[in-house]
Backbone bond lengths (Angstrom), bond angles and torsions (degrees), N, CA, C in turn:
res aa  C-N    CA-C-N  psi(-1)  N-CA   C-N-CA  omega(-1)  CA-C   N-CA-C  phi
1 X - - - 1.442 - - 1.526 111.07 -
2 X 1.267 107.73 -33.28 1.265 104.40 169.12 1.703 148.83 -74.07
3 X 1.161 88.22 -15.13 1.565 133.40 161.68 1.280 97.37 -48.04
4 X 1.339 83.13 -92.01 1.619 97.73 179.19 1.594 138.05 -28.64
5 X 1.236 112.80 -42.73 1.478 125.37 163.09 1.115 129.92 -77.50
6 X 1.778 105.88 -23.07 1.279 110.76 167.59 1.309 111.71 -90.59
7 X 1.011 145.33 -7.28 1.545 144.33 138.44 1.383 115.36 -37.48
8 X 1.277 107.86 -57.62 1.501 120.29 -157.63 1.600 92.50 -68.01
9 X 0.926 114.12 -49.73 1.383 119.15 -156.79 1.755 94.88 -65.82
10 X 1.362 118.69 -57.14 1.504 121.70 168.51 1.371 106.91 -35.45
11 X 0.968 143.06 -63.83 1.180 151.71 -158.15 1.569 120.14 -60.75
12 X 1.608 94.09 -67.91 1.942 105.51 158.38 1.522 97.25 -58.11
13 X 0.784 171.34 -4.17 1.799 147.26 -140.85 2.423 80.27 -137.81
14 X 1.265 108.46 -28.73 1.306 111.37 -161.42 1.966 96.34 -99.84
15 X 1.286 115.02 -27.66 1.162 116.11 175.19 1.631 116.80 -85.19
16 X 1.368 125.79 -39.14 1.174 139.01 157.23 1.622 110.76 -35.93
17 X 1.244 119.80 -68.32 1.503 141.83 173.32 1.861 98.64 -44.86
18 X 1.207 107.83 -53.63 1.796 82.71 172.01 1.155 118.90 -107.10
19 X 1.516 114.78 31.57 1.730 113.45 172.92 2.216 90.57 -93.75
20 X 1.551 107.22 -42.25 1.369 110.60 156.00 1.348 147.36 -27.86
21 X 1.302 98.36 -59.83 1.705 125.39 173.70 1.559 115.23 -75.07
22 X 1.223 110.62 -34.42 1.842 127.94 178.81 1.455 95.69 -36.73
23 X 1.561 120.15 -79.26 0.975 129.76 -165.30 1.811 125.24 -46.03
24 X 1.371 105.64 116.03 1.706 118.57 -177.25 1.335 99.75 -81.97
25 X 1.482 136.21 46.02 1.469 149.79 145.10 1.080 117.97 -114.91
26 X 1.111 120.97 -179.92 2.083 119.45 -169.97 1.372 74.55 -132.40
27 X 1.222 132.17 -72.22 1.295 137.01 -166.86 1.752 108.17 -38.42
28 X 1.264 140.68 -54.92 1.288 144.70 177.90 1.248 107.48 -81.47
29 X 1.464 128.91 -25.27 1.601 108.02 143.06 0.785 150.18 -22.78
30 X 1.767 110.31 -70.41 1.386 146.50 165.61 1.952 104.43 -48.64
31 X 0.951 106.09 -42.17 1.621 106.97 -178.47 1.412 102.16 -80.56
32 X 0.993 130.23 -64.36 1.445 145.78 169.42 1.851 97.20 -18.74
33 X 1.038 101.56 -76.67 1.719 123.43 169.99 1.566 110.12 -11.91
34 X 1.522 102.35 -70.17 1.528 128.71 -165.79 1.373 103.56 -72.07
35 X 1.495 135.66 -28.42 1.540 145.69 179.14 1.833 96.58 -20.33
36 X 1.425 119.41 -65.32 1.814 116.98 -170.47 1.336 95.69 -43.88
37 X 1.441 121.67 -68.33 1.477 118.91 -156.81 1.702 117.80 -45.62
38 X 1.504 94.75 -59.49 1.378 121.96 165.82 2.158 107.52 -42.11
39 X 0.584 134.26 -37.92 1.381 146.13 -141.84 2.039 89.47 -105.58
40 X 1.577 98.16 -80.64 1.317 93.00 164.54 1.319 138.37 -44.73
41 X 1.639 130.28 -38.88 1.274 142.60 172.75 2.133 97.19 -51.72
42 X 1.449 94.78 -33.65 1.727 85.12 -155.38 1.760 93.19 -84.99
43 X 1.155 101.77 -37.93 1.458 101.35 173.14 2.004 120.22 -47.85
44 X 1.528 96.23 -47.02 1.624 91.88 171.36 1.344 117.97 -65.34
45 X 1.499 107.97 -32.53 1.638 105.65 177.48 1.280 110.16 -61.42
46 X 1.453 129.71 -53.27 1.515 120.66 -155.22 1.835 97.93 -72.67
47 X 1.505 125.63 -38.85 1.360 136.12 169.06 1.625 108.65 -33.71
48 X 1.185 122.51 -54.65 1.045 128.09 -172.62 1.614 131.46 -95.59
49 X 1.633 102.53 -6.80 1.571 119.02 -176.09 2.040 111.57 -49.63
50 X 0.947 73.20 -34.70 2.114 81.53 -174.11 1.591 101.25 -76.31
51 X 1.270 129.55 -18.39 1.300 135.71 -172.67 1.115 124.41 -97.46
52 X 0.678 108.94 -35.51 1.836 124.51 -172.16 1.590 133.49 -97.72
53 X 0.984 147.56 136.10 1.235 116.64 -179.48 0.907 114.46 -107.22
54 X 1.558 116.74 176.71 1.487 115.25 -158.99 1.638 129.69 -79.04
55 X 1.293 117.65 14.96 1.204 125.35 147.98 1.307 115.66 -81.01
56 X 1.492 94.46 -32.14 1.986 79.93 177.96 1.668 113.78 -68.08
57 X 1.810 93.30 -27.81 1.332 103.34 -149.97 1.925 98.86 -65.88
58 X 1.291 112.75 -15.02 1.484 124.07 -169.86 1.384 100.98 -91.53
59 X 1.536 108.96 -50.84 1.543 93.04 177.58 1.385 136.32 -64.41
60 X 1.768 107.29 -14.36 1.658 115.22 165.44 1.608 105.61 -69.24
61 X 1.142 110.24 -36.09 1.261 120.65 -178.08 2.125 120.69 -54.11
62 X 1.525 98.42 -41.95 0.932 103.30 174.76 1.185 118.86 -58.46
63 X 1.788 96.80 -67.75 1.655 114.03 172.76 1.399 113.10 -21.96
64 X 1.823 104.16 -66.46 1.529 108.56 -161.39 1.983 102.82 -51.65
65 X 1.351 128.15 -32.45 1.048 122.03 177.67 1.650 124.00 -55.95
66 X 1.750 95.01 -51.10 1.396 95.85 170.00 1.308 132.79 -66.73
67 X 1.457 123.04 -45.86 1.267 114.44 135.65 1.575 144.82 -7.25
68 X 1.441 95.59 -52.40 2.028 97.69 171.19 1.161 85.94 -90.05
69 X 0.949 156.38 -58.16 1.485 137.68 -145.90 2.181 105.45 -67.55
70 X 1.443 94.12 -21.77 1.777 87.62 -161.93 1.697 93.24 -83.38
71 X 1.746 101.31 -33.40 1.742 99.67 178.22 1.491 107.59 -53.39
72 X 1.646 97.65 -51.39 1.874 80.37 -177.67 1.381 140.30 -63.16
73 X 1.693 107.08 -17.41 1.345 110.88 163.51 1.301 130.59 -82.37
74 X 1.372 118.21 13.68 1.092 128.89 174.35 1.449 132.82 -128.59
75 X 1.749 97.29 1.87 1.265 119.42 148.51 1.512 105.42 -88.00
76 X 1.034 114.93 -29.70 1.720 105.85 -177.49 1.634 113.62 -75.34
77 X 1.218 95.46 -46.26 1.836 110.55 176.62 2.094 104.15 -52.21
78 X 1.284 96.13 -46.18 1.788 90.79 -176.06 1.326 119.19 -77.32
79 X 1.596 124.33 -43.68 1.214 127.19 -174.28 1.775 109.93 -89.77
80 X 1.605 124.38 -22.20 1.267 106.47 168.84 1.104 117.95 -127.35
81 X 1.478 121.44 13.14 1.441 122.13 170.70 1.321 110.54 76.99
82 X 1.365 118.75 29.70 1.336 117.76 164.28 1.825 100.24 -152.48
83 X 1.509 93.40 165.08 1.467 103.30 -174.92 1.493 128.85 -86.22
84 X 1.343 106.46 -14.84 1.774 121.75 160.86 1.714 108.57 -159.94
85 X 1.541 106.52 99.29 1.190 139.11 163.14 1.372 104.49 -37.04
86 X 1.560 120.25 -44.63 1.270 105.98 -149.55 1.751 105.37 -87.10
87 X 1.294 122.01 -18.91 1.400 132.91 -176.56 1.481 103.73 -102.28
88 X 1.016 117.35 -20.45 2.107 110.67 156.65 0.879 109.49 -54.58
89 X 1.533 128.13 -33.39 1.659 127.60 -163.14 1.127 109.04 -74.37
90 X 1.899 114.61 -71.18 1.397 109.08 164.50 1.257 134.14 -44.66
91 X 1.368 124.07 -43.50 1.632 117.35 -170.68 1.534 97.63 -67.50
């Protein structure tokens, strides 16, 4: 059984990595990249929507933004040596 999950897990963790890399943008990389954070943040939100109220429900909301936004600068900061890839490009 353990095999098994540890396969699986190789596999998603190895398929993810070139659904990432595919992309001939830096900019949709970098987003591409951040998808877990992003993904998980939405998962706690919808988990918790019946519970919470809607100040909370905004302040997860915020978080979850800042959150993707800090992953992406820190996928951008490690892999291209800058802190937002996506506005180097344009300027």
């Amino acid at each position: 059984m353990k095999t098994i999950i540890g396969g699986a897990a190789s596999a998603l963790a190895i398929g993810f990595a070139l659904y990432v890399v595919a992309s001939p943008d830096s900019c949709t990389r970098v987003d591409r990249g951040a998808a877990p954070v992003r993904i998980a943040m939405d998962g706690i939100r919808w988990a918790g929507h019946n519970w919470l109220s809607t100040d909370a429900r905004l302040e997860m909301l915020k978080y979850s933004i800042h959150a993707d936004t800090g992953t992406q600068r820190f996928l951008s900061q490690q892999f291209y040596g800058q802190p937002n890839v996506c506005k180097a490009e344009n300027t």
